[in-house]
BAKOLBA-404238 format. One record per residue (C-alpha): residue in one letter; z negated, y negated, x negated. Coordinates in steps of 0.001 Angstrom, whole numbers, always signed. Example, Ala and Ser with C-alpha at 12.3 -4.5 7.8 and 13.67 -1.06 7.14 Angstrom:
REM BAKOLBA-404238
<pt aa="A" pz="-7800" py="+4500" px="-12300"/>
<pt aa="S" pz="-7140" py="+1060" px="-13670"/>
REM end
This chain:
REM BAKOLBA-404238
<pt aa="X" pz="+0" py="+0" px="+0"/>
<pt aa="X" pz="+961" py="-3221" px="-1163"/>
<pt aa="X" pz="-1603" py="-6380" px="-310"/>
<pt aa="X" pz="+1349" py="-8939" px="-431"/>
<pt aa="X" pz="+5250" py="-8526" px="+814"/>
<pt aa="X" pz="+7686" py="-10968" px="-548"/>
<pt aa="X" pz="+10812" py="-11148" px="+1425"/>
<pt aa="X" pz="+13538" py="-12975" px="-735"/>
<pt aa="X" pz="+13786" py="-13444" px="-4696"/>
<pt aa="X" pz="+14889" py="-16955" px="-4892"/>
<pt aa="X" pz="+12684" py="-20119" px="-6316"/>
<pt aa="X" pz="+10240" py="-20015" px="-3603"/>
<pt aa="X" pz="+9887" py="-15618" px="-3456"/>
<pt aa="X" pz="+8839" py="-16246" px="-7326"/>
<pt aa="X" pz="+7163" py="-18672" px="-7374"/>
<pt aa="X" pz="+5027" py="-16572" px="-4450"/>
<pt aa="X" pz="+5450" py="-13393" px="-6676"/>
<pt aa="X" pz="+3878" py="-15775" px="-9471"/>
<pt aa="X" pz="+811" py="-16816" px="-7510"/>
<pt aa="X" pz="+340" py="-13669" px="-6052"/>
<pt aa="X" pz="+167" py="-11829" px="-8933"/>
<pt aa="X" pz="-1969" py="-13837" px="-10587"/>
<pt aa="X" pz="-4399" py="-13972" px="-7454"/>
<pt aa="X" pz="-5306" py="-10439" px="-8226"/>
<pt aa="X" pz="-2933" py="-8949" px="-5191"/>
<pt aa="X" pz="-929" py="-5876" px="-5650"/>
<pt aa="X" pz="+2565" py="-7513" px="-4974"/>
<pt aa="X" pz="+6040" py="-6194" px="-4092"/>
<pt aa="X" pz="+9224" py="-8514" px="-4256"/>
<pt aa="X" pz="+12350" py="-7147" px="-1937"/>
<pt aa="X" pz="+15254" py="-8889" px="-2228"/>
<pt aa="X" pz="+18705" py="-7711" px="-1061"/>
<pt aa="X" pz="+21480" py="-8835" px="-3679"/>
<pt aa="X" pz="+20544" py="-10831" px="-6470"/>
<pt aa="X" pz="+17457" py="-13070" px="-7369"/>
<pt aa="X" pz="+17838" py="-16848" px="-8008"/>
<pt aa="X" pz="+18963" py="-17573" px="-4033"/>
<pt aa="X" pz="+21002" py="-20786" px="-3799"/>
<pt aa="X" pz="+20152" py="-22208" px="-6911"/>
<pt aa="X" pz="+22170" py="-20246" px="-8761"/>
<pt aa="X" pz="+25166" py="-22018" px="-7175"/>
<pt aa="X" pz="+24046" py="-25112" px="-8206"/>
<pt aa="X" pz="+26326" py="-26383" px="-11573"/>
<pt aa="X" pz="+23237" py="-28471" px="-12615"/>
<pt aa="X" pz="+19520" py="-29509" px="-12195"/>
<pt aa="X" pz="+18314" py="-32652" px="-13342"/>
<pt aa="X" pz="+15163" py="-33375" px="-11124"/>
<pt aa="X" pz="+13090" py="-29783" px="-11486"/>
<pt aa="X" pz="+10282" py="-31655" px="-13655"/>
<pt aa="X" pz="+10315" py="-30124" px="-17081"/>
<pt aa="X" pz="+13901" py="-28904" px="-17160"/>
<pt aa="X" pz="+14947" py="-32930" px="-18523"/>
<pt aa="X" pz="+18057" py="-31404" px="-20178"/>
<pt aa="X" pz="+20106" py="-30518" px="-17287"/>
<pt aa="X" pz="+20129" py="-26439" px="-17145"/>
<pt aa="X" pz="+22216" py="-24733" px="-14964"/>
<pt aa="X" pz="+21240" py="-23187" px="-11339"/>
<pt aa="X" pz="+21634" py="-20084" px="-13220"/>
<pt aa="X" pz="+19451" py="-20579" px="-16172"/>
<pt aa="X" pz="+16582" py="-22065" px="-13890"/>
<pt aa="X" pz="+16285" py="-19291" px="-11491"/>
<pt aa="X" pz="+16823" py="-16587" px="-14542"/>
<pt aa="X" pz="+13126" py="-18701" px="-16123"/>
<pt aa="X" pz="+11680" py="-18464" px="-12578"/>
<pt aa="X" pz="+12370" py="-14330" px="-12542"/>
<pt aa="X" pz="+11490" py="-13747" px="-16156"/>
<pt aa="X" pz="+8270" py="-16050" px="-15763"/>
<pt aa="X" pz="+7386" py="-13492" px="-12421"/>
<pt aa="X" pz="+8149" py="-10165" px="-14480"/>
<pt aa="X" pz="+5466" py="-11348" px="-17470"/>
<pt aa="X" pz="+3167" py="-10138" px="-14252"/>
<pt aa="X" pz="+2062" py="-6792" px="-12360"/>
<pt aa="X" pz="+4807" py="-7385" px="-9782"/>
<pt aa="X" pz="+7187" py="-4669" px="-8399"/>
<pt aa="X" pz="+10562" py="-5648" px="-7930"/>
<pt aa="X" pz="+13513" py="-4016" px="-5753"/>
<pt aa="X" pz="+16964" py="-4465" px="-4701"/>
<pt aa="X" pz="+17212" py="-3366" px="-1220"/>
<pt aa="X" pz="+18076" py="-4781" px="+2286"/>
<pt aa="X" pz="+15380" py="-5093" px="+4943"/>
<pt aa="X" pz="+16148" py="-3299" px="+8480"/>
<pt aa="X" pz="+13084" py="-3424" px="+10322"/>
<pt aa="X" pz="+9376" py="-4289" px="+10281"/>
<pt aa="X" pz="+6565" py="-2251" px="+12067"/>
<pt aa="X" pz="+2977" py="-2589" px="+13051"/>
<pt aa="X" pz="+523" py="-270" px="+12020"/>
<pt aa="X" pz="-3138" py="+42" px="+12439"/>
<pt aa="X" pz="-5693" py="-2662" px="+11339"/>
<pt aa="X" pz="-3111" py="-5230" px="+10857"/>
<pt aa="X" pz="-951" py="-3350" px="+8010"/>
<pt aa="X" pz="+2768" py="-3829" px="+8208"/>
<pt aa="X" pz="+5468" py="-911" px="+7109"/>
<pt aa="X" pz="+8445" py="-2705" px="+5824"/>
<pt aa="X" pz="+11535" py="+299" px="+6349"/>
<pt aa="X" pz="+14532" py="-487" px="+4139"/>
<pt aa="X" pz="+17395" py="+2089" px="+4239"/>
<pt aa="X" pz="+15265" py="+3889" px="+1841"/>
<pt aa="X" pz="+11872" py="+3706" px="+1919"/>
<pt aa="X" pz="+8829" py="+2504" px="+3841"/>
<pt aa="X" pz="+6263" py="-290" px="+2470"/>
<pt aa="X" pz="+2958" py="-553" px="+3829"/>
<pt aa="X" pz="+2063" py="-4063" px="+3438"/>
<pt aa="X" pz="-1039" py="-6223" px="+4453"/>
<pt aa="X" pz="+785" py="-9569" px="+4476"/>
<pt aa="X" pz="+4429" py="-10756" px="+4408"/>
<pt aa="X" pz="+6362" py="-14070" px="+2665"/>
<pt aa="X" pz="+9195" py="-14583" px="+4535"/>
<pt aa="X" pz="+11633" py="-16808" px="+1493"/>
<pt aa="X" pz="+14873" py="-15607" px="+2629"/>
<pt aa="X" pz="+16347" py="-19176" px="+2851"/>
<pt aa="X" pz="+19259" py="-20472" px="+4285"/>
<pt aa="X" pz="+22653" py="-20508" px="+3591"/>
<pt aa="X" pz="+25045" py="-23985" px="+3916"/>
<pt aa="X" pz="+27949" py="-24221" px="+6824"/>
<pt aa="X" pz="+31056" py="-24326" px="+4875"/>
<pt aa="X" pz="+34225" py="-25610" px="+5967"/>
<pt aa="X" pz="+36672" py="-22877" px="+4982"/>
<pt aa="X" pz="+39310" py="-25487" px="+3216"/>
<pt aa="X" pz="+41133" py="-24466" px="+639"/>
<pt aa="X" pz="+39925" py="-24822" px="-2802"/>
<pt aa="X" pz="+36329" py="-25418" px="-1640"/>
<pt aa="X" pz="+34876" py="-22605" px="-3290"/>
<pt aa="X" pz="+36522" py="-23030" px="-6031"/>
<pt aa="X" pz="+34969" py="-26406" px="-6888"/>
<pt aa="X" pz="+31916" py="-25773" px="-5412"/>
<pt aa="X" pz="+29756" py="-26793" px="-8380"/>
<pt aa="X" pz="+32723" py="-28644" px="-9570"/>
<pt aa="X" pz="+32626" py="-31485" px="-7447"/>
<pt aa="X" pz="+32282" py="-30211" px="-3917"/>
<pt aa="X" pz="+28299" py="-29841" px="-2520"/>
<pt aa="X" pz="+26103" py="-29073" px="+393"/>
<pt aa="X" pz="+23095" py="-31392" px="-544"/>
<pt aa="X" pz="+23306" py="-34850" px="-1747"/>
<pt aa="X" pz="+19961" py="-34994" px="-2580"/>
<pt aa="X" pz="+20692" py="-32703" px="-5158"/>
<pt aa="X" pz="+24075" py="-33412" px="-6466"/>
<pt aa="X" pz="+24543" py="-37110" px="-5957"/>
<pt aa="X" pz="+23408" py="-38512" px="-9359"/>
<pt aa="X" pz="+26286" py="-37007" px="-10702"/>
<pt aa="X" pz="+28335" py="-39360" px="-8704"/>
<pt aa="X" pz="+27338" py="-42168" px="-9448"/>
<pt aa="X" pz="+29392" py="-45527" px="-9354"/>
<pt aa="X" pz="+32535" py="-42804" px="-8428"/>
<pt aa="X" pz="+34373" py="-42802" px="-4850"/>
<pt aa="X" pz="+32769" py="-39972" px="-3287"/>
<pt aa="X" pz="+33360" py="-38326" px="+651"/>
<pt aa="X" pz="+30984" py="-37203" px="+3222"/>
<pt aa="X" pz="+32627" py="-34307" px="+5774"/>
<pt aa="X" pz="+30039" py="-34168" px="+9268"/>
<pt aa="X" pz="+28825" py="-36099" px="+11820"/>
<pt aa="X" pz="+25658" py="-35380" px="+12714"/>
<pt aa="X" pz="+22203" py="-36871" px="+11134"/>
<pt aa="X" pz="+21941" py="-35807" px="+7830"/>
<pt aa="X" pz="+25614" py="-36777" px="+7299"/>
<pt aa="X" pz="+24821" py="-40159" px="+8056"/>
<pt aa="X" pz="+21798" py="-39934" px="+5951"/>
<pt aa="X" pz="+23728" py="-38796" px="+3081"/>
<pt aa="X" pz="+26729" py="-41563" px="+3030"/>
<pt aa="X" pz="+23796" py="-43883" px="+3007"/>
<pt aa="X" pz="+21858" py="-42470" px="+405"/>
<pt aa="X" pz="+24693" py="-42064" px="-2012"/>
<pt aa="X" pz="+26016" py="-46051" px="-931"/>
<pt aa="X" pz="+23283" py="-47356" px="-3063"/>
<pt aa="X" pz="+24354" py="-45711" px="-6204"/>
<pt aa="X" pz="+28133" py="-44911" px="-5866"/>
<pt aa="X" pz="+31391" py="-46286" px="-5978"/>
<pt aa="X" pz="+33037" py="-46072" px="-2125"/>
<pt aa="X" pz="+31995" py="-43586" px="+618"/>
<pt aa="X" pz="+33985" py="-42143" px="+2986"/>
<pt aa="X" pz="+32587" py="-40780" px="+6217"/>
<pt aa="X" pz="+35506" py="-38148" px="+7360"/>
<pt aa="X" pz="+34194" py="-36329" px="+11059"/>
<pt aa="X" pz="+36799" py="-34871" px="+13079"/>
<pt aa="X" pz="+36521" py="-36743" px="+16325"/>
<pt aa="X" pz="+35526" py="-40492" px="+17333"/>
<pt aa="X" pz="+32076" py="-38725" px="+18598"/>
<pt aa="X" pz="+29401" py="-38228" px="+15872"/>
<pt aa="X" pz="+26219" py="-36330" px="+16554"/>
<pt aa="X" pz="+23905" py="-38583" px="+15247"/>
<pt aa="X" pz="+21828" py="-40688" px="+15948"/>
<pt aa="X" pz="+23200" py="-44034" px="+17369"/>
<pt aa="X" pz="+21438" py="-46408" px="+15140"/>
<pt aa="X" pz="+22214" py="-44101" px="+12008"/>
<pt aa="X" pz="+26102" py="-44200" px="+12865"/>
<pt aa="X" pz="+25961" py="-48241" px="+13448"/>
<pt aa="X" pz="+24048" py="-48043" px="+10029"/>
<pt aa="X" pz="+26698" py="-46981" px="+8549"/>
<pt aa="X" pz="+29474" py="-48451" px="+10117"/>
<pt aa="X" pz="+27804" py="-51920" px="+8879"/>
<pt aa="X" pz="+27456" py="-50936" px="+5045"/>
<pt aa="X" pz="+30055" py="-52420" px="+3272"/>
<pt aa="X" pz="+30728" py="-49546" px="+593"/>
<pt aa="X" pz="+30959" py="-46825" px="+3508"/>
<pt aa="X" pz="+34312" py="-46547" px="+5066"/>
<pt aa="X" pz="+34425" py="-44190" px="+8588"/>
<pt aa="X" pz="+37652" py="-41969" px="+8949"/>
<pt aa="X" pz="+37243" py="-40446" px="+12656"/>
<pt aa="X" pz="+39710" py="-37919" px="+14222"/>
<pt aa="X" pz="+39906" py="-36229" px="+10759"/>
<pt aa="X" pz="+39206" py="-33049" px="+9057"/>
<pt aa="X" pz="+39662" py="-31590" px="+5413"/>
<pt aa="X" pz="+41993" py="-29437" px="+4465"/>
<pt aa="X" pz="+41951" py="-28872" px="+1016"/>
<pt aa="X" pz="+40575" py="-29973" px="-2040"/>
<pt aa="X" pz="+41996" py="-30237" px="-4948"/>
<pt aa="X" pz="+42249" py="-31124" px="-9205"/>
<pt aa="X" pz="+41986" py="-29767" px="-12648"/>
<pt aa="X" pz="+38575" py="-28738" px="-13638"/>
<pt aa="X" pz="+36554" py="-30777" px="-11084"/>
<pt aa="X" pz="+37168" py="-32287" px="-7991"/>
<pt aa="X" pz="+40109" py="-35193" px="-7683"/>
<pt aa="X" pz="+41234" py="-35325" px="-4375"/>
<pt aa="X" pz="+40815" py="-33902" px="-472"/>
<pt aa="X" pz="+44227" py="-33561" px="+1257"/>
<pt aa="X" pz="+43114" py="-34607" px="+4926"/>
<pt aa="X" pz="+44503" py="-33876" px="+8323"/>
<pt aa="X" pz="+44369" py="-36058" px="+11666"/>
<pt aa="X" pz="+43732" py="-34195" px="+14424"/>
<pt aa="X" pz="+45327" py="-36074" px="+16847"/>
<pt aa="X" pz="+49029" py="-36897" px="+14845"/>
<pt aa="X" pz="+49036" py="-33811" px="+12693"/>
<pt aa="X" pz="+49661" py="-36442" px="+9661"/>
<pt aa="X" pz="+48338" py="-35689" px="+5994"/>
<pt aa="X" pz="+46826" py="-37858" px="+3633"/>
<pt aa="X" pz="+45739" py="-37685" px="+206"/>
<pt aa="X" pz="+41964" py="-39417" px="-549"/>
<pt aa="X" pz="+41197" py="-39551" px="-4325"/>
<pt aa="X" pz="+37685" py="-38538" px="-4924"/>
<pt aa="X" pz="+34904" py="-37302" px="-7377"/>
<pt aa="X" pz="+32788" py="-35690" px="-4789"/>
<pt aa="X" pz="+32577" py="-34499" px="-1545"/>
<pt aa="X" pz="+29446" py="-33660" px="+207"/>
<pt aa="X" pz="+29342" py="-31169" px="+3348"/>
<pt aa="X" pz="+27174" py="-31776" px="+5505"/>
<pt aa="X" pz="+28090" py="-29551" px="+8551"/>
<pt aa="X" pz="+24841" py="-27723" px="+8625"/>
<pt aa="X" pz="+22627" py="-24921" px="+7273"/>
<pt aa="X" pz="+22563" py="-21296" px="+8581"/>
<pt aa="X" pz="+18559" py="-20339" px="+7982"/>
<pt aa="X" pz="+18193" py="-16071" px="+7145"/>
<pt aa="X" pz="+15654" py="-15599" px="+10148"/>
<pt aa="X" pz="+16318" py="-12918" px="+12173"/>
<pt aa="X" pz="+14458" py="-10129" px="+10550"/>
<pt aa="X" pz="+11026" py="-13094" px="+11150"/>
<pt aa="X" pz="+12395" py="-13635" px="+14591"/>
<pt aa="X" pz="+12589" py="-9529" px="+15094"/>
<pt aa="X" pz="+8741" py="-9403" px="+14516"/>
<pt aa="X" pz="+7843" py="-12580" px="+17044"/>
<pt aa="X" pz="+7803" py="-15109" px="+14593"/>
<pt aa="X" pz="+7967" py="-18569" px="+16556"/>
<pt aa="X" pz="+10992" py="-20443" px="+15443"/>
<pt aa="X" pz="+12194" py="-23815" px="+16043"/>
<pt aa="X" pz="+15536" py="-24870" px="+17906"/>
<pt aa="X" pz="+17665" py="-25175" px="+14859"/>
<pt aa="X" pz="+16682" py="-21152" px="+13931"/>
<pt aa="X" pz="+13969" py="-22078" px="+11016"/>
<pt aa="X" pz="+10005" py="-20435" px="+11026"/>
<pt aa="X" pz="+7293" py="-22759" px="+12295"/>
<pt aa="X" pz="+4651" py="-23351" px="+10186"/>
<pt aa="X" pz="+1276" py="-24758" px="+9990"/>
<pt aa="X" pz="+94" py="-26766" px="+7112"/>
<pt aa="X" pz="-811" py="-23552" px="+5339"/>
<pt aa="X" pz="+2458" py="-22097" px="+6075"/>
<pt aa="X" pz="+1299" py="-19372" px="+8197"/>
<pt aa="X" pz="+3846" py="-18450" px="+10795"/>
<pt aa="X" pz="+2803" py="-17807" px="+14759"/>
<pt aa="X" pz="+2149" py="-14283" px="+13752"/>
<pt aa="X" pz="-1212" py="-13137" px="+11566"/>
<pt aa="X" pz="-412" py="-12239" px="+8317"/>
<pt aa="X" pz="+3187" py="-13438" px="+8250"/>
<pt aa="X" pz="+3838" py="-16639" px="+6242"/>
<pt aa="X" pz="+6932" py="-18650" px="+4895"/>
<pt aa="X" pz="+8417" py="-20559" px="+2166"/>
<pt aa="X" pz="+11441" py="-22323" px="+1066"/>
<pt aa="X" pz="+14378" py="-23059" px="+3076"/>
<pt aa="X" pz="+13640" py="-20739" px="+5322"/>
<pt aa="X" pz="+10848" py="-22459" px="+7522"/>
<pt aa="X" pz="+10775" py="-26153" px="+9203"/>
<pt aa="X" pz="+10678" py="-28880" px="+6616"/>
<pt aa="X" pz="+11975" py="-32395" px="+5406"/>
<pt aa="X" pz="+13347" py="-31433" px="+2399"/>
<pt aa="X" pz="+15363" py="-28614" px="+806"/>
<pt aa="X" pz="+15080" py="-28523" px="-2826"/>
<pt aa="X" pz="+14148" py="-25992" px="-5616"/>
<pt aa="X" pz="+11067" py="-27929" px="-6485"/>
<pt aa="X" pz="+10097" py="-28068" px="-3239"/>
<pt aa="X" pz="+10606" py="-24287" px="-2562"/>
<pt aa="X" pz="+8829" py="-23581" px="-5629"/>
<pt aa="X" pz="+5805" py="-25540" px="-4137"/>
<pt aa="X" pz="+5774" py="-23970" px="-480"/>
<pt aa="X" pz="+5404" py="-20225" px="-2408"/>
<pt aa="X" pz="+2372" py="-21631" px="-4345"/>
<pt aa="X" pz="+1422" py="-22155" px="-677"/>
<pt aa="X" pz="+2410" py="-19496" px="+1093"/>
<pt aa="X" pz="+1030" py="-17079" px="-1967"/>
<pt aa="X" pz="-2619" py="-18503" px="-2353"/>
<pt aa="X" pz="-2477" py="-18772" px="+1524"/>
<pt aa="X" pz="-1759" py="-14757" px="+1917"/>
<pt aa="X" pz="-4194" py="-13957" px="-906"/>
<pt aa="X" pz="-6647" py="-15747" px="+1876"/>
<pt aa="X" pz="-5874" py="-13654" px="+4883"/>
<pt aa="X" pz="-5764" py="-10333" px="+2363"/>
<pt aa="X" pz="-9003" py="-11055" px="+1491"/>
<pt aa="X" pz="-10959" py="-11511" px="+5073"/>
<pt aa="X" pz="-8742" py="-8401" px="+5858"/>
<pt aa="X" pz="-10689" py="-6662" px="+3649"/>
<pt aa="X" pz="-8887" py="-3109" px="+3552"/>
<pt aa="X" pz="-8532" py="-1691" px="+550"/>
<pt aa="X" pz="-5476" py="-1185" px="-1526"/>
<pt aa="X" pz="-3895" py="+2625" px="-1712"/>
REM end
């Protein structure tokens, strides 16, 4: 039996696999592909404190995993079907392989961006193209850069990345925009943001990076080239919650895991961390913190449990 389950083996699963660990709990960390989650997708990190030289997605998640292995934890690459209650509040975990008797669960399975399907967008993903402007914008600075979406956090973006870059251009594919009313007149009144309505991408292009978007109106068919160094998406993010929602775990309208200020979910002995569960922000650092949470927050409910480990 395993005191501490840790669903997902991105920043925020080690991280949680860190605390854990270190809190004296026997810990198990299941993820289904490969650890590092989104990060590793990211071309380059310049505000995870400590890392001031600009490392990779790649070679930040690969310190995260090898600073988690230095401990007791068990790792495993296998995909979660189903999770059962037992007796006395232990949880069996059933993969398509074995069974895991758990006393708690960390949900960090995260949440995947909407992407638009244009050509050439996974190619420079990384390379000029992104799905968080938080994260990504510095590199943009005082270049032309687009925004694709219409909802809130597009709007948010455009005028985030006004104040340090070049032009923005707002591209949504019809005159309506889901946002917020006062956001959209926001940023129809900022002089360095420039709205393209009844318009959607349909390919990006260049070299090594990111140099242009070939766009489409929807209503004439015509084409246009728009010369660009970025392009943020901002069409949404897909969270990974069914298997939570499968075991009653409240969620919120948009699909991501309520929880309280300790991140326990609506269920006892389920928490959450990362991009998985309701919050603000989105980030690696900020994923790292909510498993510090999450972890020392289990090792809490383990230890009123009281059973002992098998």
């Amino acid at each position: 039996m395993y005191d501490i389950a840790i669903i997902g083996g991105g920043p925020a699963g080690m991280s949680a696999a860190i605390y854990a660990a270190r809190g004296g709990m026997k810990t198990i960390v299941i993820e289904k592909i490969a650890y590092g989650g989104q990060a590793v997708k990211t071309h380059e990190v310049d505000n995870y404190p400590g890392f001031f030289d600009n490392p990779t997605g790649t070679r930040l998640a690969e310190a995260f995993e090898t600073h988690a292995r230095k401990f007791d934890v068990t790792f495993t690459n296998e995909n979660v079907k189903s999770i059962e209650n037992a007796e006395f509040g232990v949880k069996i975990i059933n993969t398509r392989k074995n069974k895991y008797m758990v006393k708690s669960i960390i949900f960090a399975t995260g949440a995947t961006p909407k992407t638009l399907g244009a050509d050439g967008e996974e190619q420079f993903t990384g390379a000029g193209v992104s799905y968080c402007a938080t994260c990504d914008g510095a590199f943009f600075k005082d270049k032309d850069v687009c925004v694709i979406g219409g909802g809130n956090t597009a709007m948010e973006d455009a005028l985030y990345l006004a104040s340090f870059c070049g032009k923005v251009y707002v591209i949504n594919r019809s005159k309506k925009f889901r946002a917020a009313a006062t956001l959209v007149d926001r940023v129809k009144s900022n002089g360095k943001i420039q709205v393209i309505t009844d318009t959607v991408v349909e390919r990006f292009g260049g070299g090594n990076v990111l140099e242009s978007v070939t766009l489409k109106n929807t209503l004439t068919n015509e084409k246009s080239a728009l010369k660009v160094s970025g392009a943020i998406v901002a069409i949404g993010i897909k969270p990974s919650t069914e298997l939570a929602a499968s075991c009653g775990v409240e969620l919120c309208g948009k699909g991501f895991i309520k929880t309280d200020m300790y991140l326990a979910s609506s269920v006892k002995g389920i928490f959450a961390a990362g991009d998985a569960r309701v919050s603000p922000l989105r980030q690696v650092v900020t994923a790292a913190a909510d498993g510090a949470i999450a972890a020392t927050s289990a090792i809490n409910y383990v230890n009123e449990l009281g059973i002992k480990s098998i």
